[in-house]
C-alpha positions in Angstrom: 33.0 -11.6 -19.4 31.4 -10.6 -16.3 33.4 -8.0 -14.0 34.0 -9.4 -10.4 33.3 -7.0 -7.1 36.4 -9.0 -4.8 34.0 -9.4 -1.8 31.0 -10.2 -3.4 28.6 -13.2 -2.2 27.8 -14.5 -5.8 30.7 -14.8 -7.3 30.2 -18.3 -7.7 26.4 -18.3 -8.5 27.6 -16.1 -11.6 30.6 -17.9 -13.0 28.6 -21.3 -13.4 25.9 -18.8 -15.6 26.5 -20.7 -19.2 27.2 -17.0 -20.9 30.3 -16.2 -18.9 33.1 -17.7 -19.9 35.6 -15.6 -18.0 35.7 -13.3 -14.8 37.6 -9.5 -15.0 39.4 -8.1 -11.7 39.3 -4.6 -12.2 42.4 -3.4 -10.5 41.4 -0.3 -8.9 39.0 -1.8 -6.7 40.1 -2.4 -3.2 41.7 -5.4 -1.3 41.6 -6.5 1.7 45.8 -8.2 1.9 47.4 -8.9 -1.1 47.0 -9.1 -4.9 48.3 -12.9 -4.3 45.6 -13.8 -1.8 42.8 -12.0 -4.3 43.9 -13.9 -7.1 44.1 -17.0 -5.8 40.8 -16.8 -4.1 39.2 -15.3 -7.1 40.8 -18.2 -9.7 38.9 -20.9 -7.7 35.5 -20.1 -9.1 36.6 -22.0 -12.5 36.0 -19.4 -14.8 39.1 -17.8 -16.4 40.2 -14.8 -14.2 41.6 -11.6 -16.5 43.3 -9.1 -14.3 42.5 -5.7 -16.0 45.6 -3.3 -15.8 45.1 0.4 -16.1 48.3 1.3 -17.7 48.6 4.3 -19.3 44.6 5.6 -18.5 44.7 8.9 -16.6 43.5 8.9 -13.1 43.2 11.1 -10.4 45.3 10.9 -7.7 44.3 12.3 -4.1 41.3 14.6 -3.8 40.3 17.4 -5.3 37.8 19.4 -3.6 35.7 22.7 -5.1 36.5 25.5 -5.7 39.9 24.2 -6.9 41.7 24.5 -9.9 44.7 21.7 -9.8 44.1 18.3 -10.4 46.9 15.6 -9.6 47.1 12.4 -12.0 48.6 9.0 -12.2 51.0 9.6 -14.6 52.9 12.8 -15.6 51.7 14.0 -19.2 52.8 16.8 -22.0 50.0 18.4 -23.7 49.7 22.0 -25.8 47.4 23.7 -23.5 44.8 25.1 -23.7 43.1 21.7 -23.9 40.3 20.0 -22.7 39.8 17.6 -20.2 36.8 14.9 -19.7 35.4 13.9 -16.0 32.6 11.4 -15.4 32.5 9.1 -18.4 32.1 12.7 -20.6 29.5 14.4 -19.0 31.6 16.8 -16.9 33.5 19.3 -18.9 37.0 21.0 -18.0 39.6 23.0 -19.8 43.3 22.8 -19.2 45.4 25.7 -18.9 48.8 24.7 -18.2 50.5 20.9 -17.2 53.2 20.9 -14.7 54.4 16.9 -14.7 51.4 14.7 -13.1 49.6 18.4 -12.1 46.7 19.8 -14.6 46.1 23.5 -13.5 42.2 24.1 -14.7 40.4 27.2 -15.7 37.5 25.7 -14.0 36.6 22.0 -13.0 33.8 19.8 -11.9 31.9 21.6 -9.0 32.0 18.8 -7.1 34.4 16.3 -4.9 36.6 14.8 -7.2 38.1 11.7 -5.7 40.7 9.1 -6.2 40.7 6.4 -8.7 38.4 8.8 -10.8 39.3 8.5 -14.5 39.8 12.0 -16.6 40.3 12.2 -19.9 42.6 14.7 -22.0 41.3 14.7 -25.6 44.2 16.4 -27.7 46.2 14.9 -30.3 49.6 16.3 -28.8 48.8 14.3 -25.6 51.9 12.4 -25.0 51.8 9.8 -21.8 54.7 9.6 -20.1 55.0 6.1 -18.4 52.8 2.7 -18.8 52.1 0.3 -16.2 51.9 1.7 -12.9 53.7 0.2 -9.8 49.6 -1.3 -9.0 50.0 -2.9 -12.4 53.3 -4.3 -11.4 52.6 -5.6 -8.2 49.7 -7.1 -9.3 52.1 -9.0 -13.0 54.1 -10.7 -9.6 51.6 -11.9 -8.2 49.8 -13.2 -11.3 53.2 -15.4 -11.7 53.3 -16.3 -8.5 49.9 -17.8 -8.5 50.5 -19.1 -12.2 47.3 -17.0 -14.0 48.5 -15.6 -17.4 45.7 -13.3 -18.6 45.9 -9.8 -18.9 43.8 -6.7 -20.2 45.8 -3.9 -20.7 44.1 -0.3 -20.8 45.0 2.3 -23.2 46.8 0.0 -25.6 48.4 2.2 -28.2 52.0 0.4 -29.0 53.6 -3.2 -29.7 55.9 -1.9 -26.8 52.9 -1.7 -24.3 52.1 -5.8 -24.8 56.0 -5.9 -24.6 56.4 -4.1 -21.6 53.8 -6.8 -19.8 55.2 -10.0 -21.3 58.6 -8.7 -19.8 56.9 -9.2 -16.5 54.9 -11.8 -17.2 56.3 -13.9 -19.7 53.8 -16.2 -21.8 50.8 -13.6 -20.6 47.8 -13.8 -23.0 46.7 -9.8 -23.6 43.5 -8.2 -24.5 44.6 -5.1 -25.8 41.8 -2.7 -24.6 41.4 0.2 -27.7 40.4 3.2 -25.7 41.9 6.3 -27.6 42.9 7.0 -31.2 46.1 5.9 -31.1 44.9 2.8 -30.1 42.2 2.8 -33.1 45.5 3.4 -35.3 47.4 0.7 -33.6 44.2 -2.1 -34.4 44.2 -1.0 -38.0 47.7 -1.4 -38.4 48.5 -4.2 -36.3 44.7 -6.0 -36.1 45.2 -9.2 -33.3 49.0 -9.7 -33.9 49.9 -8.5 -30.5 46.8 -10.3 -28.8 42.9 -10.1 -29.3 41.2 -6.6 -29.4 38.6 -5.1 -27.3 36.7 -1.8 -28.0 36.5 -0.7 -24.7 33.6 2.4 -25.7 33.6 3.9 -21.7 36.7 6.2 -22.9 36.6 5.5 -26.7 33.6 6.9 -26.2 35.0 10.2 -24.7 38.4 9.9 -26.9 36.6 10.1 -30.4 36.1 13.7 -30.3 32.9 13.7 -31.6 29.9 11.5 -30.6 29.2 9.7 -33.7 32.7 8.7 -34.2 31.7 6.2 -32.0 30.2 4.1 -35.0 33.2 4.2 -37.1 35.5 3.4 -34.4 33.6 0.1 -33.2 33.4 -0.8 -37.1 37.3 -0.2 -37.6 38.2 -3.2 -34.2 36.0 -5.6 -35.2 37.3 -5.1 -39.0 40.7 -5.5 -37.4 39.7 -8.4 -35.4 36.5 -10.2 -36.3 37.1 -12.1 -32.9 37.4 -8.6 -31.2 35.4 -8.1 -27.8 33.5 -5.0 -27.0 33.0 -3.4 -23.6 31.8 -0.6 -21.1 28.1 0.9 -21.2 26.5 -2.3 -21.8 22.7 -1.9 -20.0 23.5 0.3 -17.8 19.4 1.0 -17.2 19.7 -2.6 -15.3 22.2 -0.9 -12.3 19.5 1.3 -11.8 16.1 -0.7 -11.8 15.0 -4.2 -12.7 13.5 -3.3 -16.4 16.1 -2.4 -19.3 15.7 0.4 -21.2 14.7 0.0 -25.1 17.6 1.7 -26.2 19.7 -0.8 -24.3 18.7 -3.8 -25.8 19.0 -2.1 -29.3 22.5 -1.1 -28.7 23.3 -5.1 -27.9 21.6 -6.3 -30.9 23.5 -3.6 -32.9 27.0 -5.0 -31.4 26.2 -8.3 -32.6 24.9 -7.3 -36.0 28.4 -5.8 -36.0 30.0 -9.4 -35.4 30.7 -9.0 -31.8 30.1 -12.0 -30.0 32.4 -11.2 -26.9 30.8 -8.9 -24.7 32.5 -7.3 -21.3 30.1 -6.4 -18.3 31.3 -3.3 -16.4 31.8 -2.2 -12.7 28.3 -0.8 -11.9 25.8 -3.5 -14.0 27.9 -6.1 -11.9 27.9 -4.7 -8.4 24.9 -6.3 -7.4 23.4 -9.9 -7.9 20.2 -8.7 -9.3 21.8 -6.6 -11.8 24.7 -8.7 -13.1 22.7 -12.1 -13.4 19.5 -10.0 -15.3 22.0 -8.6 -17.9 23.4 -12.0 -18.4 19.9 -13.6 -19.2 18.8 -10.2 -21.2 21.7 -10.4 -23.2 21.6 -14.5 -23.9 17.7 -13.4 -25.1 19.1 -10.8 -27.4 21.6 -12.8 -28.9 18.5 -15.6 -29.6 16.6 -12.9 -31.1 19.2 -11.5 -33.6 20.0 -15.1 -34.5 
């Protein structure tokens, strides 16, 4: 699954690569017109287009700019405070002191521009969501019946009621539920692909685990829930950055599909280029030859 950049000049080149047997729309990337004219465009490369919904994942919404301490997100949330917060895939630390709605007032924050779209991430038990699909992720269910596409990935899975809640929309869709917190780990254990195939998506599991090495466990417990289960996010990300992979990269790969994973998801940055996208296709067919 290879994610597609809506203007890019070689789409086509990469859905006729023989690994990719379906093309993700991420849908916080911008359009030019309307989700109708992207989709249709986009579903006649002849690869399988899933739209990726972000429903429930917290985002930021407007600006933020240093010194600050208020950050405004997607949805409005209830969390005990003080609790912390998670910029920048984890690597930028922030603590919450009080919530007021869709406002998180900070005790301190990245020192740096903050901008919109930017994913944050509250880890705290007592989190509590309020809301699912966004009016984005509505607009873009219309148009998906409209134009007669039917697959969906659906962030921040954690309930029967979220798959629900899209097949209300889009009756007949086909849904990846993306497991991104541990709500959503409990929900594959209990529930395993009744609701739709699984996907460990570690760029927030990652973050949402608590602890690091939780990380292992959690990627064990989806594809011991679904032994068909994709896995995504993080995948040779040394390639986005120069044309030799890192060692560590192509031992993380062979160590998904020791696991049993055999359905791998290509992020935003590996796929923003042609050079990029099409080497971590062919590195990761030569992996998969190696590990046998």
């Amino acid at each position: 699954m290879v994610t597609v950049p809506p203007y890019a000049t070689f789409l086509e080149e990469v859905a006729r690569h023989p690994l990719v047997r379906g093309l993700r729309l991420n849908t916080v990337m911008p359009l030019k017109g309307t989700p109708h004219d992207t989709l249709k465009r986009l579903s006649g490369y002849g690869a399988p287009l899933w739209v990726d919904l972000k429903g429930r994942q917290l985002r930021v919404v407007g600006a933020a700019i240093p010194p600050f301490t208020e950050v405004r997100v997607s949805h409005p949330i209830t969390v005990e405070t003080p609790a912390d917060c998670f910029f920048d895939d984890g690597r930028e630390y922030a603590r919450i002191m009080a919530v007021d709605g869709d406002r998180l007032i900070l005790e301190d924050g990245p020192r740096r521009f903050v901008g919109p779209g930017e994913s944050i991430n509250v880890v705290h038990r007592s989190l509590v969501v309020h809301g699912t699909l966004t009016p984005t992720d509505k607009g873009y269910l219309t148009a998906m019946g409209e134009v007669g596409l039917t697959r969906v990935m659906l962030s921040y899975c954690e309930s029967p009621a979220d798959v629900d809640e899209v097949r209300s929309l889009l009756p007949g869709a086909e849904v990846v539920l993306k497991i991104e917190s541990l709500k959503g780990l409990d929900l594959a254990r209990r529930q395993g692909p009744a609701q739709g195939r699984l996907m460990a998506a570690r760029g927030d599991l990652y973050v949402e685990v608590l602890e690091p090495h939780r990380i292992v466990r959690a990627l064990r417990a989806v594809v011991a829930a679904d032994p068909e289960a994709w896995v995504a996010s993080r995948l040779f990300p040394s390639l986005a950055r120069g044309a030799v992979p890192e060692a560590q990269d192509i031992g993380d790969a062979a160590w998904l599909l020791s696991l049993g994973y055999r359905t791998f998801m290509l992020g935003d940055e590996v796929c923003l280029r042609r050079d990029s996208v099409m080497a971590a296709l062919n590195l990761l067919e030569q992996v998969a030859e190696a590990v046998g």
